[in-house]
N, C-alpha and C positions, 0 to 999 in steps of 0.2 A: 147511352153508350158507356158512360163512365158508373161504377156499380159503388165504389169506395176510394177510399185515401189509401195509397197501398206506403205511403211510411212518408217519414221527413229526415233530412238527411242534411247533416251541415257539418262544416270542420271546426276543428274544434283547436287550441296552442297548449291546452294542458289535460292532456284525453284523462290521464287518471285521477286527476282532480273534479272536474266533468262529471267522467263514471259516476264517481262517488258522492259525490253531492245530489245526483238525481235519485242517487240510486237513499242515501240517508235521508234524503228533506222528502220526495214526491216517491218514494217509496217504489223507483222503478226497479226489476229484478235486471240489471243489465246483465248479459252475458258476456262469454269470453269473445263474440265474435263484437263486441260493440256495441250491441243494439237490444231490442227488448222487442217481445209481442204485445202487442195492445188488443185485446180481443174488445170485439161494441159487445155490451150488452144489451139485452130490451129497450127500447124506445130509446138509444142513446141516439144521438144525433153528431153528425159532423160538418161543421159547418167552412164554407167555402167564401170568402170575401175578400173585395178588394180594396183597398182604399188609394184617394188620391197620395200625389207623392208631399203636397202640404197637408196633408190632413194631422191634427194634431191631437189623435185618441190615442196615439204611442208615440215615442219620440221619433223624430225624421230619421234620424240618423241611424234607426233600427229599420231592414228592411222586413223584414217578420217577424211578427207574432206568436207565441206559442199559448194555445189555451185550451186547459185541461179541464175537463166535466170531475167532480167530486161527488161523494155520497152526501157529507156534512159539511158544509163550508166552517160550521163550528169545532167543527172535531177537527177540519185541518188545521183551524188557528192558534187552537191548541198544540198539537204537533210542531206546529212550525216556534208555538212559543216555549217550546220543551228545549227545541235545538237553537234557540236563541237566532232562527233566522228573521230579519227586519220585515218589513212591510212596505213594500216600495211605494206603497197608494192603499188608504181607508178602506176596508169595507164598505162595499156600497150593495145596496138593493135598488133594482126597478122592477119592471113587469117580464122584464127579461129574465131575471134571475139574480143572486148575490152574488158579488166579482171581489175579487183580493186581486193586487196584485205584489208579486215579487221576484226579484234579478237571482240569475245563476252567478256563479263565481267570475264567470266573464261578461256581466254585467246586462245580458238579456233579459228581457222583462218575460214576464209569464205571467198569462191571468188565469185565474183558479176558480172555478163556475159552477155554483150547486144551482140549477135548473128548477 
């Protein structure tokens, strides 16, 4: 029944600060309507998960998650150490993939996933 993720959609207290942090640090093209297209590429994957309300892989107090699939996790760490943005959480590797994580200006966490 369900084919894809048709967007994500959250409020935001300081939209033009927002914009532009997604749009400088994760290189989104936002538009004037708000929002951006994210087209999948080949074999990209979206993944769908739930977790309990104690589970402690992200803080409780965040009810979602935001995690973006990258080309180079190296090339974004670079990027991200251009713009002097922190590292909310080590690089790590498993067999899942390398994960970074880091917080938007209102303090969401976002994990960064070269596959």
């Amino acid at each position: 029944m369900i084919k894809g993720v048709g967007g994500i959609f959250w409020r935001t207290n300081n939209l033009e600060a927002v914009k532009k942090w997604y749009s400088d640090v994760l290189k989104l093209d936002i538009s004037e309507w708000n929002g951006t297209m994210i087209k999948p590429e080949s074999a990209n994957e979206t993944i769908f998960s739930l977790f309990t309300a104690e589970d402690n892989y992200f803080p409780t107090e965040q009810q979602v998650m935001l995690n973006f699939q990258v080309h180079s996790l190296d090339e974004t760490l670079a990027h991200l150490a251009d713009l002097g943005v922190p590292l909310a959480k080590k690089p790590e590797s498993s067999d899942y993939g390398k994960f970074v994580w880091i917080a938007d200006p209102e303090g969401r966490l976002i994990e960064l996933w070269e596959k």
